[in-house]
Backbone as XML, in Angstrom:
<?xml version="1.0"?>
<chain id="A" units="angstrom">
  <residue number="1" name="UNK">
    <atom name="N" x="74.813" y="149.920" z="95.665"/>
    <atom name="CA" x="74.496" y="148.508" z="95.576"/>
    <atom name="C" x="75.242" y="147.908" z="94.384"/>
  </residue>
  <residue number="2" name="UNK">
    <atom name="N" x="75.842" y="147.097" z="94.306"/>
    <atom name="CA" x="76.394" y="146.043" z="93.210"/>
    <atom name="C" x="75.485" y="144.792" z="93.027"/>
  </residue>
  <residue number="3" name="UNK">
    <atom name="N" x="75.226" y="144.690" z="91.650"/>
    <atom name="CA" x="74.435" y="143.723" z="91.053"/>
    <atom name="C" x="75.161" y="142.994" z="90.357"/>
  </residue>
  <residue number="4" name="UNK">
    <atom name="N" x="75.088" y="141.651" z="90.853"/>
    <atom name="CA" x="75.825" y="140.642" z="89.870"/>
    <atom name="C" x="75.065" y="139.873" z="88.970"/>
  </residue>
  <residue number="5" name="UNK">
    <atom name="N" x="75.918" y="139.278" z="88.064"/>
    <atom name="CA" x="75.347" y="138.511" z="87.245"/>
    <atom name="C" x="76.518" y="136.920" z="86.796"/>
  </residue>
  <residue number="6" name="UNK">
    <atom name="N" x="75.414" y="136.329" z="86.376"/>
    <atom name="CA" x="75.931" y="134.991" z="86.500"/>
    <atom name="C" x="77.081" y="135.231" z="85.049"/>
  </residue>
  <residue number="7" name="UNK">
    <atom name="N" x="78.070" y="134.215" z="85.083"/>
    <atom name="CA" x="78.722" y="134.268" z="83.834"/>
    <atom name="C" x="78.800" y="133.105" z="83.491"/>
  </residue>
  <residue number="8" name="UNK">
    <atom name="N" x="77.802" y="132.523" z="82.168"/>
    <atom name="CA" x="77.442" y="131.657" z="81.667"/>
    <atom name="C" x="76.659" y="130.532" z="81.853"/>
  </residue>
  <residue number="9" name="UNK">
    <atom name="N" x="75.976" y="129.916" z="82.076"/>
    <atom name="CA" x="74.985" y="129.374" z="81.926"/>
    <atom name="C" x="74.864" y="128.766" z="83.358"/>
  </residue>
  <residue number="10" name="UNK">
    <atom name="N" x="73.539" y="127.901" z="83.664"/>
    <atom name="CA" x="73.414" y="127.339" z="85.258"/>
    <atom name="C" x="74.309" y="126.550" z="85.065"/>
  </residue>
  <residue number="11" name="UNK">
    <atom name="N" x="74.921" y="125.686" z="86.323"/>
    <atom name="CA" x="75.540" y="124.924" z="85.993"/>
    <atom name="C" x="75.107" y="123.290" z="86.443"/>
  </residue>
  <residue number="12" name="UNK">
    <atom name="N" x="74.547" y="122.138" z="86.244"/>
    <atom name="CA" x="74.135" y="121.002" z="86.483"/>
    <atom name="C" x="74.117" y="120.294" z="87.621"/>
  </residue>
  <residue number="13" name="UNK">
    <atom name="N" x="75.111" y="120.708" z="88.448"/>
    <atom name="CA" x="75.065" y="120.246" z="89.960"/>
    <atom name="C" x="74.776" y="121.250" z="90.793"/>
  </residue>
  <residue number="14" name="UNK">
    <atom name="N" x="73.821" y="121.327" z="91.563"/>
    <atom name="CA" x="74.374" y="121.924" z="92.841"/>
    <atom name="C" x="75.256" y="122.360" z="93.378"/>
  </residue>
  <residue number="15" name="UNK">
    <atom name="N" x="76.217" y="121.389" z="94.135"/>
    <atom name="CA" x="77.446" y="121.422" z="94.767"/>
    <atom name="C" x="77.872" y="122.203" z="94.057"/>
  </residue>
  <residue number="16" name="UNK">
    <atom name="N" x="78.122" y="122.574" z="92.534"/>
    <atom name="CA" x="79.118" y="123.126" z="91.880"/>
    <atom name="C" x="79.464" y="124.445" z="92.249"/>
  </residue>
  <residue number="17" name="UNK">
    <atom name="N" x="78.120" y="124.839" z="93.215"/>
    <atom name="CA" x="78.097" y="126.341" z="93.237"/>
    <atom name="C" x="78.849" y="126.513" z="94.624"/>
  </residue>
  <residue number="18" name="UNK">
    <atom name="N" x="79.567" y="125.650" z="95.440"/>
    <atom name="CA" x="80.142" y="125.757" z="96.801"/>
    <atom name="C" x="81.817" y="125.197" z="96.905"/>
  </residue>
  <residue number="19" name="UNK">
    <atom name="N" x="82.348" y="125.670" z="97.383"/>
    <atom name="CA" x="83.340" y="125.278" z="97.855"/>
    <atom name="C" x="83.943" y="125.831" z="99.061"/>
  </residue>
  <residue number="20" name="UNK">
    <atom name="N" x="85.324" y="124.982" z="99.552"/>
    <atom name="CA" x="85.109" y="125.144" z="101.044"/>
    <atom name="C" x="86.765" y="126.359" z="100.809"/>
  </residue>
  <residue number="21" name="UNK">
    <atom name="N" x="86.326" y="126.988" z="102.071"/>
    <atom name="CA" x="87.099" y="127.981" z="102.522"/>
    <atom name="C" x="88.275" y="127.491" z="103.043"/>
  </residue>
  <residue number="22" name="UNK">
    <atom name="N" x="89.488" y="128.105" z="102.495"/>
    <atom name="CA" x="90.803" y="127.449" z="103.136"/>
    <atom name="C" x="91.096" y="128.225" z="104.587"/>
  </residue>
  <residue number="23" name="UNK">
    <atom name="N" x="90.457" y="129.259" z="104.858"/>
    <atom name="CA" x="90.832" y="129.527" z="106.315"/>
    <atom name="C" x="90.156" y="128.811" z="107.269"/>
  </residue>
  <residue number="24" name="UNK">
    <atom name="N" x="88.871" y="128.700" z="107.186"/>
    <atom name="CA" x="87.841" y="128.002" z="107.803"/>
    <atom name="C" x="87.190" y="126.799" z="107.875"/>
  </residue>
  <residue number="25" name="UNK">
    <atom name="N" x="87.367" y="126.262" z="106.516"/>
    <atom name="CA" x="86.627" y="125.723" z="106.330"/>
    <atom name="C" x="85.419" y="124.864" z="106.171"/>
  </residue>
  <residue number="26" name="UNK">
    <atom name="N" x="84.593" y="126.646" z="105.267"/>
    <atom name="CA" x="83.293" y="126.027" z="105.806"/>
    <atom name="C" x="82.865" y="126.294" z="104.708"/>
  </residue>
  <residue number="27" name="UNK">
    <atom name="N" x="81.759" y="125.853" z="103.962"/>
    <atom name="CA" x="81.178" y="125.655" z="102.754"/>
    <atom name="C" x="80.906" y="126.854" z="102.505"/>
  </residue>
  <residue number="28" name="UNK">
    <atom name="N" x="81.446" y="127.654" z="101.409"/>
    <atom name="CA" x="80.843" y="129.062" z="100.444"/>
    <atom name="C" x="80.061" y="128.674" z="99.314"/>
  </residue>
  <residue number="29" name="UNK">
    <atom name="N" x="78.871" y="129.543" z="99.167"/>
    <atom name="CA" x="77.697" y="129.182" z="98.300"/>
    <atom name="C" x="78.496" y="130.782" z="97.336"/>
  </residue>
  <residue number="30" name="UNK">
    <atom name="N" x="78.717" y="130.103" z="96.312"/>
    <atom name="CA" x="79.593" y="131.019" z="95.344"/>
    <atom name="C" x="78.021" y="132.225" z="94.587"/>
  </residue>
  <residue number="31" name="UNK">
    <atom name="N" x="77.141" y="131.464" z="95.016"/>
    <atom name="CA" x="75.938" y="132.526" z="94.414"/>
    <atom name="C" x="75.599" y="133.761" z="95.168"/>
  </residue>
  <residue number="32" name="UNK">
    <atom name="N" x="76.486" y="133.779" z="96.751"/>
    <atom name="CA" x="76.311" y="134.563" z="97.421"/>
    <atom name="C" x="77.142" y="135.354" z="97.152"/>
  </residue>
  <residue number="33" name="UNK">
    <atom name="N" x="77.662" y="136.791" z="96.925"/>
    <atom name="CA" x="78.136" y="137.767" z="96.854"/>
    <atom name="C" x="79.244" y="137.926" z="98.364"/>
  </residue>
  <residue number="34" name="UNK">
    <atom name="N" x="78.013" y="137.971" z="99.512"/>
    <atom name="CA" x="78.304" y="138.981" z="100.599"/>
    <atom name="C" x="79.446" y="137.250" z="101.516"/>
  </residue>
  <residue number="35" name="UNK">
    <atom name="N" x="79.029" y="136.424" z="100.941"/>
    <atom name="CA" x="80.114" y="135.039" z="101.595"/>
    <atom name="C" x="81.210" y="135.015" z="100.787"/>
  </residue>
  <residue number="36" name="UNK">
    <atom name="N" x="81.457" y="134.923" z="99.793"/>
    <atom name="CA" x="82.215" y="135.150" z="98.680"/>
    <atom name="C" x="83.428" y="136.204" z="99.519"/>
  </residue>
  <residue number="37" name="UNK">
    <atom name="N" x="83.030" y="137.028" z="99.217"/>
    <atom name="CA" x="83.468" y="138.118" z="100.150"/>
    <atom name="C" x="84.103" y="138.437" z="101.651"/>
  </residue>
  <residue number="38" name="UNK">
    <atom name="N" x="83.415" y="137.549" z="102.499"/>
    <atom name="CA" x="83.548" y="137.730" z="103.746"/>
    <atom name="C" x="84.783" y="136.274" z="103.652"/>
  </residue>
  <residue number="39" name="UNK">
    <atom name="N" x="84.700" y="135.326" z="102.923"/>
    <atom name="CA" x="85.639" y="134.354" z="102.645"/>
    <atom name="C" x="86.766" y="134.264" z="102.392"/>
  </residue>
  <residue number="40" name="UNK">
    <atom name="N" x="87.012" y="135.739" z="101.504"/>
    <atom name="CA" x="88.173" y="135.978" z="100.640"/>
    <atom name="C" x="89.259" y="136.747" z="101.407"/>
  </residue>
  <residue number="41" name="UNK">
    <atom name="N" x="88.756" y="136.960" z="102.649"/>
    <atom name="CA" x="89.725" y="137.732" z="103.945"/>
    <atom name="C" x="90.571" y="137.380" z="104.442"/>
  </residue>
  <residue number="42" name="UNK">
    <atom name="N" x="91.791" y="137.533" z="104.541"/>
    <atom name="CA" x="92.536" y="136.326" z="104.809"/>
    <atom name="C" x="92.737" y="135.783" z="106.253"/>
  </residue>
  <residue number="43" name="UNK">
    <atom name="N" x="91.790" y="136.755" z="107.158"/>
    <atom name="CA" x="91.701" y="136.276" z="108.556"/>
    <atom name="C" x="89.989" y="136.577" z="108.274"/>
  </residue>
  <residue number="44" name="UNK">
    <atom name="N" x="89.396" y="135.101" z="108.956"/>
    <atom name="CA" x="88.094" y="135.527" z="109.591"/>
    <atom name="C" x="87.511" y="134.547" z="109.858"/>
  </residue>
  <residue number="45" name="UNK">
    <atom name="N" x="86.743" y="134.244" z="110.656"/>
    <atom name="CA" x="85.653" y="133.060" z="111.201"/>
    <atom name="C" x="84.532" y="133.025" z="110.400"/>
  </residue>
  <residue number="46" name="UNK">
    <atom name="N" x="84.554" y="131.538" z="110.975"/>
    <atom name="CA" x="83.013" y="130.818" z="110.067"/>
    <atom name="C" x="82.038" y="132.193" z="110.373"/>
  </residue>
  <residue number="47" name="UNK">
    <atom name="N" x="80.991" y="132.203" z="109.390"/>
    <atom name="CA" x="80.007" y="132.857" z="109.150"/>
    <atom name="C" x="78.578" y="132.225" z="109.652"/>
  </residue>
  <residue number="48" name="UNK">
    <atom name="N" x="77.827" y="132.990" z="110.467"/>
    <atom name="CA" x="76.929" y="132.421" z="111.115"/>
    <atom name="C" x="75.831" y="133.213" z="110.086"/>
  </residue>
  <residue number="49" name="UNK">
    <atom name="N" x="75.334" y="131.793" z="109.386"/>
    <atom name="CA" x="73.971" y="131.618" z="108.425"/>
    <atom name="C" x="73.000" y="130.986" z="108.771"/>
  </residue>
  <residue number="50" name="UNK">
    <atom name="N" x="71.486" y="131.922" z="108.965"/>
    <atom name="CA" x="70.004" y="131.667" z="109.779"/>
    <atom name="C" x="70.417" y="131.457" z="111.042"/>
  </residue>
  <residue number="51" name="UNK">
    <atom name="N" x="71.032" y="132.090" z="111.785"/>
    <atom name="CA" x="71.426" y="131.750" z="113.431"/>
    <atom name="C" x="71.664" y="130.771" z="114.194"/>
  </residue>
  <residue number="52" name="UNK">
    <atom name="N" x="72.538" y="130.520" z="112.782"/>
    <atom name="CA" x="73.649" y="129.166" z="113.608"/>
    <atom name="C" x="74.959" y="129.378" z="113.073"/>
  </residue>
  <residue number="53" name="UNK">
    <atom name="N" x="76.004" y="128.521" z="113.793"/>
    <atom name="CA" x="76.992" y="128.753" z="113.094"/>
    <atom name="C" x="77.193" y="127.237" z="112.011"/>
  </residue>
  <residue number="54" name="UNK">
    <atom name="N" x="78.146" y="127.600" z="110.856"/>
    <atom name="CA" x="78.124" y="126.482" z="109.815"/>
    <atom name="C" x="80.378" y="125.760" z="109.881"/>
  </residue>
</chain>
């Protein structure tokens, strides 16, 4: 298991924590590890989050 940790403080917006995917583009929640990840591929489809697609 890998445990992350934040590097440096919360940050004031929301949004701050997302940005959009240049293959897909579809909103990455940067607090997620396993999207982060699945994002950084340089081939792959939107990610279906709570059983839908986004």
């Amino acid at each position: 298991m890998i445990t992350g940790r934040r590097n440096g403080g919360p940050l004031e917006n929301e949004a701050d924590y997302f940005y959009l995917s240049p293959i897909c583009g579809q909103p990455v929640d940067m607090q997620d590890l396993s999207q982060v990840m699945w994002h950084d591929r340089p081939v792959h489809y939107r990610l279906e989050i709570d059983g839908r697609h986004h």
